[in-house]
Every structure is written in structure tokens, then in C-alpha cells.
C-alpha positions as CSV (number, residue, x, y, z in Angstrom):
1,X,-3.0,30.6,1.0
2,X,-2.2,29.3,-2.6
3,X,0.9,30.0,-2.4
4,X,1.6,27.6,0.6
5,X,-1.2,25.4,-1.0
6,X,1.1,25.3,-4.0
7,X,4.2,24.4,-2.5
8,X,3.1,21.8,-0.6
9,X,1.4,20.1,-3.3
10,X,3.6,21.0,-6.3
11,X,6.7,22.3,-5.2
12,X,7.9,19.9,-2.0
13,X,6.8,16.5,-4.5
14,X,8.7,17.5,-7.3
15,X,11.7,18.2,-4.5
16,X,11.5,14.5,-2.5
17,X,11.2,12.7,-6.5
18,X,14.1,14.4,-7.4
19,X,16.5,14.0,-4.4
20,X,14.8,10.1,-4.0
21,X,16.2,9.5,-8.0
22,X,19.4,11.1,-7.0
23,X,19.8,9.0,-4.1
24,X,18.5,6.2,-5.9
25,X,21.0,5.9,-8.1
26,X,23.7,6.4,-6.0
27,X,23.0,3.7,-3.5
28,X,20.7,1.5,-5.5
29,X,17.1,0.9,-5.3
30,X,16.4,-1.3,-2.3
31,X,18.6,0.4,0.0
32,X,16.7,3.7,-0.9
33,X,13.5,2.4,0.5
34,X,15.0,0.3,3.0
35,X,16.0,3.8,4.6
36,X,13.2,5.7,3.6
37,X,10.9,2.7,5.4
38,X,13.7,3.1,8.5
39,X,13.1,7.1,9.0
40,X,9.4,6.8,9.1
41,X,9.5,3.8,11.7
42,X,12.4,5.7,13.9
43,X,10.2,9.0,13.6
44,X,7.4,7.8,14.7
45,X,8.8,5.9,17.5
46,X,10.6,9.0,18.8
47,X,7.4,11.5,18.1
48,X,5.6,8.8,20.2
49,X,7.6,8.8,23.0
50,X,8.4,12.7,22.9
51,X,4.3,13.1,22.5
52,X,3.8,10.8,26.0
53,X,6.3,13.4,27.3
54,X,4.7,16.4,26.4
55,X,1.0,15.2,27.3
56,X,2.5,14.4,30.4
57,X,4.1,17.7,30.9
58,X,0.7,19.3,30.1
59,X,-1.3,17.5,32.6
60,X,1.2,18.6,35.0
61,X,0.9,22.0,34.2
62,X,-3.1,21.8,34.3
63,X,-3.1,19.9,37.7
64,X,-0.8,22.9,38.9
65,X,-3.4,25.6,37.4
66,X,-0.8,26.7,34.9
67,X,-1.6,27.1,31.0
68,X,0.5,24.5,29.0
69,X,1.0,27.0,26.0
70,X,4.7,26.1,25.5
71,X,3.4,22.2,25.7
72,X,0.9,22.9,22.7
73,X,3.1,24.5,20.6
74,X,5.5,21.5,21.0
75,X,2.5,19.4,20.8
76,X,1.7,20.7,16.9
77,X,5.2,20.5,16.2
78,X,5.4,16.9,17.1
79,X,2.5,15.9,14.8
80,X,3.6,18.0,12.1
81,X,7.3,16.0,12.5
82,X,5.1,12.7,12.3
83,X,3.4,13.7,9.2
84,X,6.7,14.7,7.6
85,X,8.5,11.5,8.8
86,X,5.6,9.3,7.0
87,X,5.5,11.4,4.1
88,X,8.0,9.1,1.8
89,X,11.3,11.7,1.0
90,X,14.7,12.4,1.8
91,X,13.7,16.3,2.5
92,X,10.9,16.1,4.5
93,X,12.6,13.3,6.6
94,X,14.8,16.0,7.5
95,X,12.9,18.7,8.3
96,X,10.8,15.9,10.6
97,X,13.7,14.5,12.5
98,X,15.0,18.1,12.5
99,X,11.3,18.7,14.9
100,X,12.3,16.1,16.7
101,X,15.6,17.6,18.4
102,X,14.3,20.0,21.7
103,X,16.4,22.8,21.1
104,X,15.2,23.1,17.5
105,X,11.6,22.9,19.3
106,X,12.5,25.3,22.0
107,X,13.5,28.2,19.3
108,X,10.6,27.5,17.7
109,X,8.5,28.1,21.1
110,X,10.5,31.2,21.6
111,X,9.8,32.3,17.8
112,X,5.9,31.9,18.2
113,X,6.0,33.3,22.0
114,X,7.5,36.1,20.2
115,X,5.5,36.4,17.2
116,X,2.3,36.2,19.6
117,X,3.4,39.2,21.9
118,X,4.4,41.2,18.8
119,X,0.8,40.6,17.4
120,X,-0.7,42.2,20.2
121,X,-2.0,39.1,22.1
122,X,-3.4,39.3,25.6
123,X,-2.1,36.7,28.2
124,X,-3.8,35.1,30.4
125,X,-2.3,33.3,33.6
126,X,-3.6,32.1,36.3
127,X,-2.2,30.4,39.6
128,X,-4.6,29.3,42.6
129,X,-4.4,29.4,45.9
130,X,-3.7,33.0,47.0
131,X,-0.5,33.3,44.5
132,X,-0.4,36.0,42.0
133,X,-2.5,36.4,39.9
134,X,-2.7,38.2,36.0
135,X,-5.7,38.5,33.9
136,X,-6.5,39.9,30.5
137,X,-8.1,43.7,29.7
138,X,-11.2,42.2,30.4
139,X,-10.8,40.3,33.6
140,X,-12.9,42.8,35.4
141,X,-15.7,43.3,33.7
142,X,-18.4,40.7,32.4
143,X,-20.1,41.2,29.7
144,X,-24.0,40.2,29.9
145,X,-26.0,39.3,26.7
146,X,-27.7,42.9,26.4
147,X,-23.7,44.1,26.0
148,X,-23.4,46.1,29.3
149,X,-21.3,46.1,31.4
150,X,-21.1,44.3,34.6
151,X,-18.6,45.2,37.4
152,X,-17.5,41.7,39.0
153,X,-18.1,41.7,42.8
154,X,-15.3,39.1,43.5
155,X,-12.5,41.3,41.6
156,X,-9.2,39.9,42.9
157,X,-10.5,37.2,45.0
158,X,-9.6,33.5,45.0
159,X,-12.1,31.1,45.4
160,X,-11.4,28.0,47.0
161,X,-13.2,24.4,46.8
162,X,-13.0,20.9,46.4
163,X,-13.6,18.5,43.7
164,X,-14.3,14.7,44.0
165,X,-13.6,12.4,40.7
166,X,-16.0,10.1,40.0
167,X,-14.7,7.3,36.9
């Protein structure tokens, strides 16, 4: 943890200062900032829109009893792109707009998908309405508080009902 602490407070500074002199004096002051100020209003416009999209996607995904994991993911990418596209630099700028592209994202997804089932996770998916259904080790059992065990009566059954919304 102090490692990462240190590079992002140490290390990734004393990278943008150097690469924003280097930059500096090759196309002059004012254009410098003129395109750092430009990356950090076209980032945020895109992680905007691209953060609609995904919130979209995930309410889709909820109102069809799916888990929007891949939307989440994309979701923390997005804001850690916006941070990194507000955060003044050349480097960061980079990596930030470098979020931004989907396939970049999508590896990314794959990568943590990846990582997750490596790790040992337990999925959990759930589809309504008769389809298939795939629980967890623990789907069967309930645990009360005295910790014993409680052997579900509805095991494998799909309940059906009806919601009203009420704004």
C-alpha cells in the first residue's frame, strides 16, 4: 500500500512536471495549457456520455434480472479516466483517454473477470421466470443467527409476483 501510495503521490507528479516542461518548451507556454485545458474538457465530455451509456446498460440489465458486473467494472473505469483527465498532465491525459476507448475497457473486463475466477470467487446469477438458474455454495442452505443450518423448503423454485411503483 505505500508503495502505490508513493507513486501516486511522488512518482506520477514528478513524471507530468517533467514531460509538461518538456512540452512546454517545445510548443511554448500558452499552447501547453491551452491543450492541457482541451483534454480535461474533451474527457469529461466523453466519460459523461460513455457513463449515461453504461448506467443505462446497467438498468437494463437489472430490469432483466441480470447482474451488471461487466457494467461496474466499466463503471470504475470511467471515473478513474475522469480523474485522470482532470488531473493537469500530459501522462495521465493519456492513460485517461486511453480508458476511454471500449476495447481498451473490454480487456480490462476480461482481465478482472479473469483475475476474479482465478481468486476463487463464487458467482452468483440469477434469471427469473422459470429460466436457468445458478447459485452460489450456499444457495441451499440459510444460515439462522444461532449458526445452524437451515435446509430451504423452496430449493429450486421461482417465485413469481408483482410489483406496483409508487413516485
Amino acid at each position: 500500500m505505500f508503495r502505490l501510495l508513493f507513486v501516486l503521490f511522488i512518482i506520477i507528479p514528478i513524471i507530468e512536471i517533467s514531460v509538461l516542461m518538456q512540452v512546454g518548451a517545445v510548443l511554448g507556454v500558452w499552447p501547453t495549457i491551452a491543450i492541457v485545458i482541451f483534454t480535461a474538457w474533451l474527457g469529461a465530455k466523453y466519460v459523461r456520455q460513455q457513463g449515461l451509456s453504461t448506467l443505462n446498460s446497467v438498468q437494463t440489465k437489472m430490469a432483466q434480472g441480470q447482474m451488471p458486473s461487466d457494467e461496474i467494472v466499466t463503471g470504475l473505469m470511467l471515473l478513474v479516466a475522469g480523474v485522470f483527465l482532470v488531473t493537469p498532465g500530459f501522462v495521465t491525459d493519456f492513460f485517461g483517454l486511453s480508458l476511454l476507448i471500449p476495447n481498451v475497457r473490454n480487456a480490462i473486463v476480461a482481465s478482472v473477470k479473469t483475475q476474479m475466477k482465478n481468486s476463487g470467487g463464487h458467482s452468483q446469477h440469477f434469471q427469473f421466470h422459470g429460466q436457468h438458474q445458478q447459485h452460489n455454495d450456499f444457495s441451499s442452505q440459510q444460515e439462522n443467527p444461532f449458526n445452524e443450518s437451515i435446509q430451504s423448503p423452496h430449493k429450486g423454485q421461482t417465485l413469481d409476483g408483482e410489483f406496483e411503483r409508487k413516485d
